[in-house]
N, C-alpha and C positions, 0 to 999 in steps of 0.2 A: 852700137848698142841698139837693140829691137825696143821699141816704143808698144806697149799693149793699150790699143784704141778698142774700148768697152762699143760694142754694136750700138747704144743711143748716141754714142760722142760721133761715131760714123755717121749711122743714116739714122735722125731723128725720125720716131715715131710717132705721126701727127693724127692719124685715126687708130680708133679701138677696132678696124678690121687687120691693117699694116699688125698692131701689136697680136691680133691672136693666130697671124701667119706667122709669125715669128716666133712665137712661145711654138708652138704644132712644130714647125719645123726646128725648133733649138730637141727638141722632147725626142722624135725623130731618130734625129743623129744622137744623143746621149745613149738610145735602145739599142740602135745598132753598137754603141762600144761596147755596151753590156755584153753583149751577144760576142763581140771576140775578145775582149776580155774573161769573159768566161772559158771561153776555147781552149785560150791559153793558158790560164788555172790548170786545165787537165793535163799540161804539161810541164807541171811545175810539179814540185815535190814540195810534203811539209808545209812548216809555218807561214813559207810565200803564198802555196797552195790556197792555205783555209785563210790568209787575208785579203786574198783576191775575190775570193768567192764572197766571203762579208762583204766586201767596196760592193761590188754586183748587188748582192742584197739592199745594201744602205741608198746604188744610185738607181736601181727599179723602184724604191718606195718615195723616193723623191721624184721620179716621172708621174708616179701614183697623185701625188700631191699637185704637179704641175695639171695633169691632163684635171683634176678637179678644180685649179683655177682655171682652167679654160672652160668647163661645163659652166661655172656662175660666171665667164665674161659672154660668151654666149648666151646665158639666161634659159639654162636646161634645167 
């Protein structure tokens, strides 16, 4: 059985610099799925098609969200 270890259970983050490498780089890799996720949308037909492409939408405006908690943990 795989055990899912949540990244603070692994490596606790004890400063607010560790936590905004980590938000930057979680945000990162989430754009790049977007981006072959999307790909592979254009290789799909139909209702899988246009709900791929929504997930894309729905996990870009959620990076939107993430990259503006990092602007105010930065204090931009």
């Amino acid at each position: 059985m795989h055990m899912h270890v949540s990244p603070h259970e692994a490596h606790p983050i004890h400063c607010p610099e560790a936590a905004m490498a980590l938000l930057q780089h979680m945000t990162q890799g989430v754009r790049r799925q977007v981006e072959d996720l999307h790909e592979l949308a254009h290789s799909i037909d139909g209702d899988a098609e246009s709900l791929i492409h929504d997930a894309c939408v729905d996990l870009q405006v959620g990076c939107e969200k993430l990259d503006e908690a990092l602007r105010l943990l930065k204090g931009e």
